[in-house]
N, C-alpha and C positions, 0 to 999 in steps of 0.2 A: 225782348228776351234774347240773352245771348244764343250766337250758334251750337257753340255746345250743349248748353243746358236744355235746348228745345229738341237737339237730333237725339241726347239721353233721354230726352219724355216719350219719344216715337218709339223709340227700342224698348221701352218699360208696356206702352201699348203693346208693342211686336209682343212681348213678352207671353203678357197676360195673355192673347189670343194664342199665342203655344201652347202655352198652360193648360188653357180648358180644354184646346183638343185632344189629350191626353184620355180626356173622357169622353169623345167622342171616337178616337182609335179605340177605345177600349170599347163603348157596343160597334166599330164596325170590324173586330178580332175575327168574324165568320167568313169573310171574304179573302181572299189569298193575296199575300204581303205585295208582292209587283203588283196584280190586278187593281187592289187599292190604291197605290199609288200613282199607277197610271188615271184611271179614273179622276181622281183629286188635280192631280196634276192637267187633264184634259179642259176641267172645271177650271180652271185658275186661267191657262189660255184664253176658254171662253169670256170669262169676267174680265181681263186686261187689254183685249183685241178692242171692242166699243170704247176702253175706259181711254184706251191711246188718242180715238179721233174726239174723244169729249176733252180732253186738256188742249188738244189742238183747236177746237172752234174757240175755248176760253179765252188761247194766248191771242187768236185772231180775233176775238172780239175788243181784246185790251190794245189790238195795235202791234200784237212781236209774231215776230215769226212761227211760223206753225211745228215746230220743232226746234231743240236747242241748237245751236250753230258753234263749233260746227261737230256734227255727227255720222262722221262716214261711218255707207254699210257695211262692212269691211270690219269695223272696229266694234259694233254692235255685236256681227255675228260670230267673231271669235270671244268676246264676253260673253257673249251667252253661253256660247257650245264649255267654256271652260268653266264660267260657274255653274250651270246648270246639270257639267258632267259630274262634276267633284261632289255637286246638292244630290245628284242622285246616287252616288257610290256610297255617301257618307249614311243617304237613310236606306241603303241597302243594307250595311256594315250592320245597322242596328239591328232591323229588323233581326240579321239573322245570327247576333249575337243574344236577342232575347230569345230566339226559339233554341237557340244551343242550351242558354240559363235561362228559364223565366222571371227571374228576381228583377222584376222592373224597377225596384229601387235601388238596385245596384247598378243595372244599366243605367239609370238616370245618372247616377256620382259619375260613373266612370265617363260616360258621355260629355259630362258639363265640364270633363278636367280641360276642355278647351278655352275655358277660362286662366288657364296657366300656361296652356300651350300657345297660346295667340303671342304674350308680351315672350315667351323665351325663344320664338319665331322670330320678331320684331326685334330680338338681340341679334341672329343672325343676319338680319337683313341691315342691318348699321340702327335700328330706330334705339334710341335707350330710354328708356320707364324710369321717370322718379320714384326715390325709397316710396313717397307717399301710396303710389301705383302697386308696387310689390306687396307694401302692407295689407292693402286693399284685399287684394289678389288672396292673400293667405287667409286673409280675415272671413272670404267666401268658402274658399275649400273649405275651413274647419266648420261652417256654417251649412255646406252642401253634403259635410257627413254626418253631423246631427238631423238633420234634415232625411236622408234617405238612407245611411246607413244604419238601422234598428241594432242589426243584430252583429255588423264588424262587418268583416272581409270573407269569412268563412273560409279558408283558403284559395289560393290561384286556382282557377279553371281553365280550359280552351278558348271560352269564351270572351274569359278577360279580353286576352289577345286582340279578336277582332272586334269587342269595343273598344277597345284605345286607340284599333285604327280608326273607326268612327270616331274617336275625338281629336285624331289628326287630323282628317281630310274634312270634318267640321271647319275645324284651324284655316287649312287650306282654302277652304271656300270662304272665309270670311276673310281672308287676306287679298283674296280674288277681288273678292267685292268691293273692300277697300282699295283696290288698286283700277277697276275698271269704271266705279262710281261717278270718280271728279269728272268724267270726260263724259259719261252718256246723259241720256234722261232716265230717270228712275225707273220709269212705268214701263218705258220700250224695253231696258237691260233687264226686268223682271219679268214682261214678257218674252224676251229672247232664252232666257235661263229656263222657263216651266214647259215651253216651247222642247227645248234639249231635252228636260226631265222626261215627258209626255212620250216623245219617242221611243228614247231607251227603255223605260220603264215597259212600254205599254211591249214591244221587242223581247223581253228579259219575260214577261208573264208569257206573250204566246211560246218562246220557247221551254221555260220552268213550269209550267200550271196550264191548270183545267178550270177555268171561272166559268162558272153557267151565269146566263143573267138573272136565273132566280138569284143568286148570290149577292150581285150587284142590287137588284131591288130591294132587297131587305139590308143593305145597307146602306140606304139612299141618305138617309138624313145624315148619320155619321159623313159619307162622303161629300155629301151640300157644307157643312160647315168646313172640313176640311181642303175641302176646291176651294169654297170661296172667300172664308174668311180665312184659315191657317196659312193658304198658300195663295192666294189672289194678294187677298191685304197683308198679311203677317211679313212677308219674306219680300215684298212692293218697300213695307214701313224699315224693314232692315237695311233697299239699298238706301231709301234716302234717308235714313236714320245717320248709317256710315259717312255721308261726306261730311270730309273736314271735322270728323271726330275720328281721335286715336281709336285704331282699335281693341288697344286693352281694355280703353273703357268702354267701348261696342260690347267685348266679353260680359263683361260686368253687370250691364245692364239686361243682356240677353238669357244672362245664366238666372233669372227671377224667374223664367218660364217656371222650374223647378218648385218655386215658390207658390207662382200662382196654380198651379199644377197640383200641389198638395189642400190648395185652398179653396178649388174649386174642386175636389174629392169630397171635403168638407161639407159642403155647400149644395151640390146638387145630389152627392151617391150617401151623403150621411156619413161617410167616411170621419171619425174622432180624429181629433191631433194632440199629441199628447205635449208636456211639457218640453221635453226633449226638440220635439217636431217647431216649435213655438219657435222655440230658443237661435235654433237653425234658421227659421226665418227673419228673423230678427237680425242676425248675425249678417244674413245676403244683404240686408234691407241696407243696414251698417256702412256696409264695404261699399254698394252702388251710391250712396249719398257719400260717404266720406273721399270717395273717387272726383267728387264736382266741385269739394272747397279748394279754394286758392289758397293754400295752406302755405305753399312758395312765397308768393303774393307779399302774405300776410308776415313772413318771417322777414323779407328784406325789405316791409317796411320801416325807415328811421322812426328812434321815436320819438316822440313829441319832446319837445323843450319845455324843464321847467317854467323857465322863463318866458312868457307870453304868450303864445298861439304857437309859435314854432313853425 
């Protein structure tokens, strides 16, 4: 399997497991937004700390080095503190742009516009996106607002504002990661980031909030899936998803959360999806696979000669 087409299947998994935690923040809503976070984020430490000395006995049983080489500490620990600052600022952004709007499916559109904001990023930084990319790109937003927009825009609020910071500093952290990815190990730079979260986060509740651990108990299983599989695995499978994939199409494949999000509403809470909802998913489904043909490829192939085999 090519590299790309197998780091796009990691990010469509990252995806799905975004997706369903959706329903999982939504029964652990009882507990206070830092306190959750922190908690989830302490859980993802816990699950990646053992998982680091388990890939090192593998590599040493295979014969390689017990870590990728080369990997100074130095380089880990400023990838981490930067992606991990930007990961926790971005789902700070959210959180408290839903509690300004509760329209979660508006915060969803607005949040995922970092699927546009990634390649118009990567125009500033020199990278340039084939028309096929841009297409793609369009082909999702119109798809992420049949999808979550029911009812329109209903006009500007305040809180617009700080979701669209949240889907800058999204951007931001996913440019991060595409830029600190080629050089670490995946598992260490994802523990080094939740590491950063874990702190801040848990900092930001003792000063903002009053969490009892009644709170925390009754939202243990919400926060089990979220420690370990949203942020242990989910946000692990994103950095190694990013190497040596553009990250437009990192966007792309990661903005299916959305998808799966609406589909595991479906699914577990009984939640209908109407035609509308369909049609939008259909539309994401579209742009992420039409994102993976060699359509380049396939135009500057010559073409065959009447004559013979060619």
């Amino acid at each position: 399997m090519k590299t790309q087409t197998r780091n796009t299947l990691l990010l469509v998994l990252c995806a799905l497991i975004w997706g369903l935690a959706f329903v999982a923040q939504s029964a652990g809503a009882s507990l206070a937004p830092f306190a959750f976070l922190a908690c989830r984020s302490w859980l993802a430490v816990a699950f990646l700390w053992p998982l680091c000395h388990v890939f090192d006995a593998l590599r040493r049983r295979q014969g390689a080095p017990s870590a990728p080489a080369p990997q100074p500490g130095r380089l880990l620990a400023v990838g981490g503190a930067v992606c991990g600052t930007l990961l926790f600022a971005a789902s700070a952004a959210q959180q408290i742009g839903i509690t300004l709007d509760p329209s979660t499916a508006k915060a969803s559109f607005i949040t995922a516009m970092y699927v546009v904001l990634v390649p118009v990023a990567g125009l500033a930084l020199g990278r340039k996106s084939p028309a096929q990319l841009w297409a793609c790109v369009a082909l999702s937003v119109a798809g992420l607002y049949l999808l979550c927009m029911q009812g329109g825009f209903g006009g500007i609020r305040p809180s617009d504002g700080v979701l669209l910071l949240c889907a800058a500093l999204f951007t931001l952290q996913i440019i991060a990661v595409d830029h600190f990815a080629p050089r670490l190990d995946g598992v260490r730079l994802s523990l080094a980031q939740f590491l950063t979260v874990a702190v801040e986060s848990t900092a930001a509740s003792l000063l903002c909030e009053k969490a009892a651990l009644a709170d925390i108990a009754g939202a243990a299983l919400p926060v089990l899936y979220c420690g370990l599989l949203s942020s242990g695995v989910g946000y692990t499978l994103q950095i190694v998803g990013q190497r040596d994939l553009d990250p437009a199409i990192a966007s792309l494949a990661m903005c299916l959360e959305s998808v799966f999000g609406a589909l595991g509403g479906w699914l577990l809470l009984g939640q209908g999806l109407s035609a509308r909802e369909i049609a939008g998913c259909g539309l994401i489904f579209a742009a992420v696979v039409g994102a993976q043909l060699p359509l380049g490829r396939l135009l500057r192939r010559p073409a065959r000669s009447p004559h013979g085999r060619g």
